[in-house]
LUMZAPA-218954 format. One record per residue (C-alpha): residue number from 1; x, y, z; residue in one letter. Coordinates in steps of 0.001 Angstrom, whole numbers, always signed. Example, Ala and Ser with C-alpha at 12.3 -4.5 7.8 and 13.67 -1.06 7.14 Angstrom:
<recs>
REC   num         u         v         w   residu
REC     1    +12300     -4500     +7800        A
REC     2    +13670     -1060     +7140        S
</recs>
This chain:
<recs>
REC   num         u         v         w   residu
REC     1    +50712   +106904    +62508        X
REC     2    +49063   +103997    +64639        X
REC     3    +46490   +105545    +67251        X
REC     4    +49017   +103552    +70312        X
REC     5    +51466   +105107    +69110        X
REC     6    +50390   +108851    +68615        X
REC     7    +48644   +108683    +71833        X
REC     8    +51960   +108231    +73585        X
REC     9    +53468   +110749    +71587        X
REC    10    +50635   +113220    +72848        X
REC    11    +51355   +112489    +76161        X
REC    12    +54914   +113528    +76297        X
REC    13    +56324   +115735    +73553        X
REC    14    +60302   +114537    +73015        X
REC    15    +62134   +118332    +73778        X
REC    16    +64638   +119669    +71011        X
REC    17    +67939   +119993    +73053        X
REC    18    +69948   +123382    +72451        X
REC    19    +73678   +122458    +71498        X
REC    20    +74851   +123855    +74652        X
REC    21    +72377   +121089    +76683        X
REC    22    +73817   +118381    +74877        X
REC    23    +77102   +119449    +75310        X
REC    24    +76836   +119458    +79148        X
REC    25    +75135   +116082    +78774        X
REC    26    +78575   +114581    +77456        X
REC    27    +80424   +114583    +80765        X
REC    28    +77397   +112050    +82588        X
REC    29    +77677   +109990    +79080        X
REC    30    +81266   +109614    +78863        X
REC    31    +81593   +107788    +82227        X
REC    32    +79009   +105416    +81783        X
REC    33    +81207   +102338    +81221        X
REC    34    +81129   +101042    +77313        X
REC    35    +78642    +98450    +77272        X
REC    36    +76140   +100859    +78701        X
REC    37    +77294   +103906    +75818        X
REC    38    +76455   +101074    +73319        X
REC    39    +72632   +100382    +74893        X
REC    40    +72333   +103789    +74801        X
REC    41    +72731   +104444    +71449        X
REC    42    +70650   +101800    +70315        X
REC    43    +68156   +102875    +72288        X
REC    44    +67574   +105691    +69978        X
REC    45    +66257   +103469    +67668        X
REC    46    +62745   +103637    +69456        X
REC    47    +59990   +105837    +68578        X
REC    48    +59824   +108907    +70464        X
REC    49    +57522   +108382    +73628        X
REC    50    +57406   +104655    +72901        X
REC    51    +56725   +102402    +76063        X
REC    52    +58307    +98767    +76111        X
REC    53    +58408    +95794    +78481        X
REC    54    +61319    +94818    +79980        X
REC    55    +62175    +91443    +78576        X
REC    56    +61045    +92158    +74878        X
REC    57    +63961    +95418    +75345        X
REC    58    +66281    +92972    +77025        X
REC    59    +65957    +89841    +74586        X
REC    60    +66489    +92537    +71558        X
REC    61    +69589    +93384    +73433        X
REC    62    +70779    +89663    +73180        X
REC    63    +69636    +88974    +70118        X
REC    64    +71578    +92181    +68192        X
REC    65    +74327    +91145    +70152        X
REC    66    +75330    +93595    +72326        X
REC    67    +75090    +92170    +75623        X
REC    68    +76852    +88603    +75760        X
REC    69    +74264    +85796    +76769        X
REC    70    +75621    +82673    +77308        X
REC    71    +71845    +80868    +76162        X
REC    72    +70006    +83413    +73994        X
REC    73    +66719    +84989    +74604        X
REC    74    +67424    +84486    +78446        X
REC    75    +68324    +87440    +80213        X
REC    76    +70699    +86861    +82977        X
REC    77    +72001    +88585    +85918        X
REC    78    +74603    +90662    +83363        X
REC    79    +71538    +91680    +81002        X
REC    80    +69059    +92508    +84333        X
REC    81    +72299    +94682    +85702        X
REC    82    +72224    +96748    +82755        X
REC    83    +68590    +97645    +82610        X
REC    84    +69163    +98258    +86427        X
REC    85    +71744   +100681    +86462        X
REC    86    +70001   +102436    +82900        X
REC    87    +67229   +103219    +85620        X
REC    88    +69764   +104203    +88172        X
REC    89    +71056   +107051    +85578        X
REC    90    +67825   +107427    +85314        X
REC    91    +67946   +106894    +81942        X
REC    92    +65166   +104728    +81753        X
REC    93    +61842   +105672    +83888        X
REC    94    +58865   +103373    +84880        X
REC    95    +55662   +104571    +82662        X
REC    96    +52381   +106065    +84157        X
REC    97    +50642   +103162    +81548        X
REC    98    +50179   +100070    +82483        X
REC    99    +49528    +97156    +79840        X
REC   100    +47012    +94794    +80421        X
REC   101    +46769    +91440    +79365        X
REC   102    +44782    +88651    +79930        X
REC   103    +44027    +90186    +83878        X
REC   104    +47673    +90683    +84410        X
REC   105    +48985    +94363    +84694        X
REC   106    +52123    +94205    +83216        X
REC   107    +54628    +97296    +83881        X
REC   108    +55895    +99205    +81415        X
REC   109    +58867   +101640    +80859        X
REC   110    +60178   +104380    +78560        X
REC   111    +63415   +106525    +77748        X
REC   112    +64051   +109744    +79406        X
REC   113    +62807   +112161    +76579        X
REC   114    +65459   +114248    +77304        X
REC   115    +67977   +111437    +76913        X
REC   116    +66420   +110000    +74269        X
REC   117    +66970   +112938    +72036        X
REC   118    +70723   +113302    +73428        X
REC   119    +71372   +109410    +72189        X
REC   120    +69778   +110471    +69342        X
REC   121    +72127   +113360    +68899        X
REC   122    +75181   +111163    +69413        X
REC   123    +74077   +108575    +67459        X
REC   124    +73562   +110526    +64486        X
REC   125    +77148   +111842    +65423        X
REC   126    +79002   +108162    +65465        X
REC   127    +77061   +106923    +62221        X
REC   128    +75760   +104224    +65015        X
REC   129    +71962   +104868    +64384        X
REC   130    +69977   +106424    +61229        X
REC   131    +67000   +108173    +61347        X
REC   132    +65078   +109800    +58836        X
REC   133    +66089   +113305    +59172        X
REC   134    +69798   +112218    +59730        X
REC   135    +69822   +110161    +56716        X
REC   136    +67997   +113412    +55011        X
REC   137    +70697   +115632    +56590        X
REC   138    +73622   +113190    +55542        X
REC   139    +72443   +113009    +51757        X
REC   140    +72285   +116884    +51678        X
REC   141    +75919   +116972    +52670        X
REC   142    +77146   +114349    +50637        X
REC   143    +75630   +116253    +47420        X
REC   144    +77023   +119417    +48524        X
REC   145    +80087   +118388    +49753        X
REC   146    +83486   +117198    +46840        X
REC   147    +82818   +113935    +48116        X
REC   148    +79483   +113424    +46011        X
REC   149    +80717   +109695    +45182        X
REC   150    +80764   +108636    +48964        X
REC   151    +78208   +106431    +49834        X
REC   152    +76292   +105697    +53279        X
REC   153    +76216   +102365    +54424        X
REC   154    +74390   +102588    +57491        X
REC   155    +74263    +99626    +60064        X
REC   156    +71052   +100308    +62369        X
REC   157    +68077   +102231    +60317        X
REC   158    +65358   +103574    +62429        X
REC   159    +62310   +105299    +60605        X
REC   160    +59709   +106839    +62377        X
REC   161    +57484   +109091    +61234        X
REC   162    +57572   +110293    +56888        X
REC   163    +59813   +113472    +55943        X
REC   164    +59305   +114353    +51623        X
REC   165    +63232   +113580    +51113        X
REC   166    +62828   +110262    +53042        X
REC   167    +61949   +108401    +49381        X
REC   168    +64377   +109975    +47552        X
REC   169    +66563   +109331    +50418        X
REC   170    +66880   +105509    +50554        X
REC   171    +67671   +105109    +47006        X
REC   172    +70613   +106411    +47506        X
REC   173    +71778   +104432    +50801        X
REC   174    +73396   +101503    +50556        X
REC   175    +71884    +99069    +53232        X
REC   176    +73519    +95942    +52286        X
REC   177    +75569    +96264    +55784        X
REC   178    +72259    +97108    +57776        X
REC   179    +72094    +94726    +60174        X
REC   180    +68791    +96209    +62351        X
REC   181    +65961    +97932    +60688        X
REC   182    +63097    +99610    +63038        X
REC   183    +59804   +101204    +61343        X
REC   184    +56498   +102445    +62282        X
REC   185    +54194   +104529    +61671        X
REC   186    +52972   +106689    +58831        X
REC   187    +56280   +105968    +57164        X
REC   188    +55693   +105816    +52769        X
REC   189    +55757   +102771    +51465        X
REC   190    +59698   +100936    +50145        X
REC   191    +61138    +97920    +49465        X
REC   192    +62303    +95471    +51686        X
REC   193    +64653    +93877    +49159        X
REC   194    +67132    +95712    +49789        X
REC   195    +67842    +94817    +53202        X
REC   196    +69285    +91837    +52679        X
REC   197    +71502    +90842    +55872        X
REC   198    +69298    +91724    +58711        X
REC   199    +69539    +90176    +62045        X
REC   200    +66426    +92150    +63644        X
REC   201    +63480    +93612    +62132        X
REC   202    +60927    +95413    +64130        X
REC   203    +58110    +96904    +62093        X
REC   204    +55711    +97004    +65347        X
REC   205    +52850   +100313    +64376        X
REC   206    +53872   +100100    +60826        X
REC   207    +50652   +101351    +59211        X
REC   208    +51975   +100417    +55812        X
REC   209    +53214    +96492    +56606        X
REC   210    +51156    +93499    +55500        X
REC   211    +50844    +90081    +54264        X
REC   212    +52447    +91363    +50926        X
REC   213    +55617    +92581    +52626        X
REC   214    +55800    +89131    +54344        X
REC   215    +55835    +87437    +50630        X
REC   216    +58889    +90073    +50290        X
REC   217    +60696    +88773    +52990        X
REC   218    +60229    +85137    +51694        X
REC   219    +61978    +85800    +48390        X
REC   220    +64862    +87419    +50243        X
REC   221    +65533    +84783    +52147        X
REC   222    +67050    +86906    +55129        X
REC   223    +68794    +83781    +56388        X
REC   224    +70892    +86204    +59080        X
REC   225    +67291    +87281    +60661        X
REC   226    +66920    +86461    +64110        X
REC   227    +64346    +88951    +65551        X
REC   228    +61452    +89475    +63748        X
REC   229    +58489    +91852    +65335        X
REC   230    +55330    +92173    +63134        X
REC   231    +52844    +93445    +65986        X
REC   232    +50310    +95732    +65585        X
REC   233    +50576    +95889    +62046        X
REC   234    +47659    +94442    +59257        X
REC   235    +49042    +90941    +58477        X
REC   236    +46753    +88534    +59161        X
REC   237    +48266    +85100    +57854        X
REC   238    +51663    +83567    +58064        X
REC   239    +52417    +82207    +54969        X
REC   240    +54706    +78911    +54537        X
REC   241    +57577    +80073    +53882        X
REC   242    +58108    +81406    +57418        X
REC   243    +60285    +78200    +57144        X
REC   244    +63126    +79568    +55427        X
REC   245    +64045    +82300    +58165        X
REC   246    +66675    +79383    +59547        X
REC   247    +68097    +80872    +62563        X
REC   248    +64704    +82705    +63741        X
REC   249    +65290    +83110    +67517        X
REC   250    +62977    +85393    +68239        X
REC   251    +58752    +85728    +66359        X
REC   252    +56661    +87804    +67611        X
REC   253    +53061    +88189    +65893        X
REC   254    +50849    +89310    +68718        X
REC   255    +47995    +92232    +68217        X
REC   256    +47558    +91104    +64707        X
REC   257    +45027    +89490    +62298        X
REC   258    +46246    +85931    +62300        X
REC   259    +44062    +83274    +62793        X
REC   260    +46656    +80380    +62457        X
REC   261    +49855    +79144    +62572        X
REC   262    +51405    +77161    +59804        X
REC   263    +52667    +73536    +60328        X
REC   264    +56099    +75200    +58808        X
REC   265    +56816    +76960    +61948        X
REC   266    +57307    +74043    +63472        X
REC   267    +60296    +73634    +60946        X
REC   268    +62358    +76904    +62716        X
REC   269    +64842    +74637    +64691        X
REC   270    +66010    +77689    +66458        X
REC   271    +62950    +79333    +67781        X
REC   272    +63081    +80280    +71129        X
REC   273    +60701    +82936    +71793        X
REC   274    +56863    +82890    +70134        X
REC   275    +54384    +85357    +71137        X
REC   276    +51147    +84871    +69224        X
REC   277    +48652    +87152    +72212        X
REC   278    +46376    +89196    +70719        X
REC   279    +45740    +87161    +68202        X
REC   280    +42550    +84789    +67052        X
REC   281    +44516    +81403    +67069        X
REC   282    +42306    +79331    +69225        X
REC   283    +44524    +76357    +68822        X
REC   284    +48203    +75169    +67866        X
REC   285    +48253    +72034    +65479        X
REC   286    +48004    +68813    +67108        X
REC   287    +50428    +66488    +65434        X
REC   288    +52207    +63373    +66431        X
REC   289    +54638    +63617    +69198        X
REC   290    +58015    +62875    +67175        X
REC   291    +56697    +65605    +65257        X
REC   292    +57622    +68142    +68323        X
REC   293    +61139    +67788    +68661        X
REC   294    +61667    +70246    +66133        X
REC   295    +60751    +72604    +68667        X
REC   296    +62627    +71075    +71620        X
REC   297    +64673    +74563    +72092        X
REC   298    +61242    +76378    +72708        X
REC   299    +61645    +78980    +75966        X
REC   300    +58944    +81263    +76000        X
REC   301    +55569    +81156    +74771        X
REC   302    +52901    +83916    +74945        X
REC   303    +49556    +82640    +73814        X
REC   304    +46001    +84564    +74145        X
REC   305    +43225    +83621    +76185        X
REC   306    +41427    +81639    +73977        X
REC   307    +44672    +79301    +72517        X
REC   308    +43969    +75782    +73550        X
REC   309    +47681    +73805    +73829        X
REC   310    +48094    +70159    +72689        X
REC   311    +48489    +68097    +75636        X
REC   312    +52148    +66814    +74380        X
REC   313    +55111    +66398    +76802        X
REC   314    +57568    +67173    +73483        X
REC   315    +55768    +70501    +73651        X
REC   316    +56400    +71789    +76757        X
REC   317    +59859    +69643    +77671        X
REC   318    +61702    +73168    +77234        X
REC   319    +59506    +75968    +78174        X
REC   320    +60486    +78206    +81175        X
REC   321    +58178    +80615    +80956        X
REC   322    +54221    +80318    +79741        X
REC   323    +51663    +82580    +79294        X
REC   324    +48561    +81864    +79028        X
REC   325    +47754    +78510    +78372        X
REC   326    +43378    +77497    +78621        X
REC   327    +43193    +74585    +80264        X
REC   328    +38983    +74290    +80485        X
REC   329    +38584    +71941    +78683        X
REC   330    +41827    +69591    +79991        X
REC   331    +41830    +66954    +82238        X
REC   332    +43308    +66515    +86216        X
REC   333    +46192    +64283    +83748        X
REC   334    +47043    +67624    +82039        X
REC   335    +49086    +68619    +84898        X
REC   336    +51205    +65431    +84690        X
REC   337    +52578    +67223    +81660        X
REC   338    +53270    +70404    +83344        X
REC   339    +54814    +68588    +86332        X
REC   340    +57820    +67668    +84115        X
REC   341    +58561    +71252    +83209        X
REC   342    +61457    +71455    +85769        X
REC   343    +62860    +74857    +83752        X
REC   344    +59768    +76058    +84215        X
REC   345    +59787    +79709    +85583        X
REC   346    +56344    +81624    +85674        X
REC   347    +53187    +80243    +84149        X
REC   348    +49385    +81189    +83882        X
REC   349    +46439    +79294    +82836        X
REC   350    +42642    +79614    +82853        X
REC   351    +40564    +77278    +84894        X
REC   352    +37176    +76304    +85275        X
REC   353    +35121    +76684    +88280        X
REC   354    +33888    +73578    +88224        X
REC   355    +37727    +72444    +87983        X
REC   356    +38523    +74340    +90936        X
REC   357    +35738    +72373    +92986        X
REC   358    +36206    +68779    +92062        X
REC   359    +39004    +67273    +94444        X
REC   360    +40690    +65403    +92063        X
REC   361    +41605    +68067    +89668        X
REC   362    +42347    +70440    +92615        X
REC   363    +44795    +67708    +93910        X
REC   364    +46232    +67325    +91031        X
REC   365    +47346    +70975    +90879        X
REC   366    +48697    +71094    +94283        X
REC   367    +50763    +67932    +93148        X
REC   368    +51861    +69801    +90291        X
REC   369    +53088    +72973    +92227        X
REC   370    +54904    +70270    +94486        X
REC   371    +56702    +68613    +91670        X
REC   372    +57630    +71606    +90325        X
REC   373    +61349    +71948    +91861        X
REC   374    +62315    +75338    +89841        X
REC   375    +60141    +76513    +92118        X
REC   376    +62438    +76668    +95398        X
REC   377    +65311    +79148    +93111        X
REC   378    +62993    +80955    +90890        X
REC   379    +59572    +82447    +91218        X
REC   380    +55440    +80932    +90046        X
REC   381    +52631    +82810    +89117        X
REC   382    +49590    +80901    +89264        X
REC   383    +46623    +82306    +87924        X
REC   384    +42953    +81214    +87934        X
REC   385    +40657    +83155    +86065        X
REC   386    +37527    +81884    +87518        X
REC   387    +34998    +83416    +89909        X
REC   388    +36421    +84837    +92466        X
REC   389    +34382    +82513    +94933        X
REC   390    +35158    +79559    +93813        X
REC   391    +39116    +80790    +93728        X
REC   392    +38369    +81818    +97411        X
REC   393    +36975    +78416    +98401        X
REC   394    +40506    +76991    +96429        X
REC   395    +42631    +78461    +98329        X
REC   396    +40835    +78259   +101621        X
REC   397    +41163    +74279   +101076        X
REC   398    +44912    +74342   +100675        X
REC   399    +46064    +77749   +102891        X
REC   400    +48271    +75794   +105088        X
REC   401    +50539    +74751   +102192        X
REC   402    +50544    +77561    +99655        X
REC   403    +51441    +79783   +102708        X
REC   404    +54663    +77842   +103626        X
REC   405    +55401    +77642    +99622        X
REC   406    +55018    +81513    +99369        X
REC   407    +57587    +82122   +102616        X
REC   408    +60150    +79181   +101338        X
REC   409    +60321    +80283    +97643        X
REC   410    +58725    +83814    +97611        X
REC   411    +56670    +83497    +94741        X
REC   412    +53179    +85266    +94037        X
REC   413    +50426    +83941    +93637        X
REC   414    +48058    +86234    +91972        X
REC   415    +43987    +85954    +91556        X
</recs>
């Protein structure tokens, strides 16, 4: 299994609930209104002691379809409700770990163990969720039972940790109506072929995946896939064909070996969400500007400290939320560009100190943050990794105004 993942395991041992436990759980359960029973159960597709971030839980939510988003892979006030009153039941608790990337603690979260293996107990119950021991449990009964010619067709598959039967086990499924498969991982080695109508697959701590399961996926041609989650795993190239996942909404490659993306990304009308941090891309392809509007419906990007961005308006026209982009290197006319994002929600970027001390560029910035109209309805981080002097002298210049923007539109600004 992949060291992040047994380490969390380690830490907090998911309990085996007594029959008479879960059975007093079912009162709390059954008055949680439907759409939250539903999140529930899917939740017990996660690894045992598995920590997550917010949005990526959220956007999987939107993207499997079962919370209604009127503009996908942005989580509204209906999809934030839900996570809010899962932590009311306190079904969902903030973790003691703390992820941090690129200088910016990001806060984490996990399922009440106890929960988690009551969902999990359900699930198995309602057919909504298989695991590997329920799918071992099911195949035992189906042999035993009169009904040896019934055959499982399970919808979500979650596999999480190897069992000997598990092999054996999923030649005998029928996963043509799976539409969400979740593995990581010390989980043997099977075919991806036959999944062929996914519309999420999340293989995050696989210790098996690589680039030769990607070449799988390309002769499938999962044309239904919208989520795909490769992180943490041993793939370290995308290969061209990436192309022919057609209604890709969400990619997510970060923590991997890839040192590149292919121009064919750019060919995923759809994409809305691209993580690539983690990762040793130092630079996305700089191509003509016409060449961009392919990826006009671009939301999110996550990028590592070292990516370098092409300074190209069709590039950013969309993006509401960046992280991180290096601007070093860039000129004062760089934030121009960034001026015009007026969906633009919460942003970080490196800077120079010698950036930071020129007037010009510094002016430039400050013109930027007052362009910026999102900025009196939604909320701005602004982040300058520099030293910490130079940062000081920064803000020292401009106090008077960044302390009536943080009153007037609350937002952080953090150093």
């Amino acid at each position: 299994m992949a060291d992040w993942l047994r380490e969390d395991q380690q830490k907090e041992l998911v309990p085996q609930l007594s029959d008479r436990f879960v059975q007093a759980l079912y009162p709390a359960y059954e008055e949680l209104p439907y759409e939250l029973k539903v999140l529930c159960l899917n939740m017990s597709m996660l690894p045992p002691g598995y920590v997550f971030d917010k949005d990526a839980l959220m956007k999987k939510w939107v993207c499997e379809g079962l919370v209604y988003e009127i503009f996908p892979i942005a989580p509204s006030e209906n999809t934030e409700g839900c996570f809010s009153r899962l932590i009311d039941q306190n079904i969902i608790t903030r973790s003691c770990c703390r992820l941090k990337l690129d200088d910016v603690d990001v806060s984490q979260w996990k399922l009440n163990p106890v929960m988690m293996q009551f969902f999990i107990s359900k699930s198995a119950e309602k057919g909504f969720v298989y695991t590997s021991d329920t799918l071992n449990s099911d195949m035992e009964k189906a042999s035993t039972s009169d009904c040896g010619n019934s055959t499982i067709k399970p919808r979500r598959v979650a596999l999480h940790h190897p069992t000997p039967l598990l092999p054996s086990a999923l030649e005998k499924v029928d996963f043509s109506q799976t539409c969400s498969l979740s593995v990581s991982g010390a989980v043997d080695i099977f075919s991806l072929k036959v999944f062929v109508n996914l519309s999420s697959l999340d293989v995050e701590g696989w210790d098996n995946f690589n680039d030769d399961y990607l070449l799988e996926i390309r002769k499938i041609e999962m044309i239904f896939l919208k989520c795909l989650t490769i992180k943490r795993t041993q793939v370290s190239r995308l290969p061209p064909e990436i192309k022919n996942l057609v209604n890709l909404l969400m990619l997510d490659i970060s923590f991997t070996q890839i040192t590149e993306l292919p121009l064919e990304v750019l060919e995923l009308d759809h994409l809305i969400d691209l993580d690539v941090r983690g990762t040793r891309i130092s630079y996305f392809p700089n191509i003509p500007n016409e060449d961009w509007r392919t990826w006009h419906r671009l939301r999110v990007l996550r990028a590592s400290r070292a990516t370098r961005m092409p300074l190209n308006a069709y590039y950013f026209h969309r993006l509401s939320i960046v992280e991180t982009i290096d601007l070093r290197e860039y000129p004062a006319s760089v934030f121009e560009v960034l001026s015009n994002l007026q969906e633009l929600k919460m942003i970080s970027m490196i800077l120079s100190s010698h950036q930071c001390t020129r007037g010009a560029f510094s002016d430039a910035l400050i013109s930027c943050i007052q362009g910026l109209e999102i900025l009196l309805k939604s909320t701005l981080c602004l982040i300058l990794n520099t030293f910490r002097k130079v940062v000081l002298q920064f803000f020292m210049r401009y106090l008077d105004y960044i302390y009536s923007l943080m009153n007037l539109t609350n937002s952080p600004f953090a150093v």
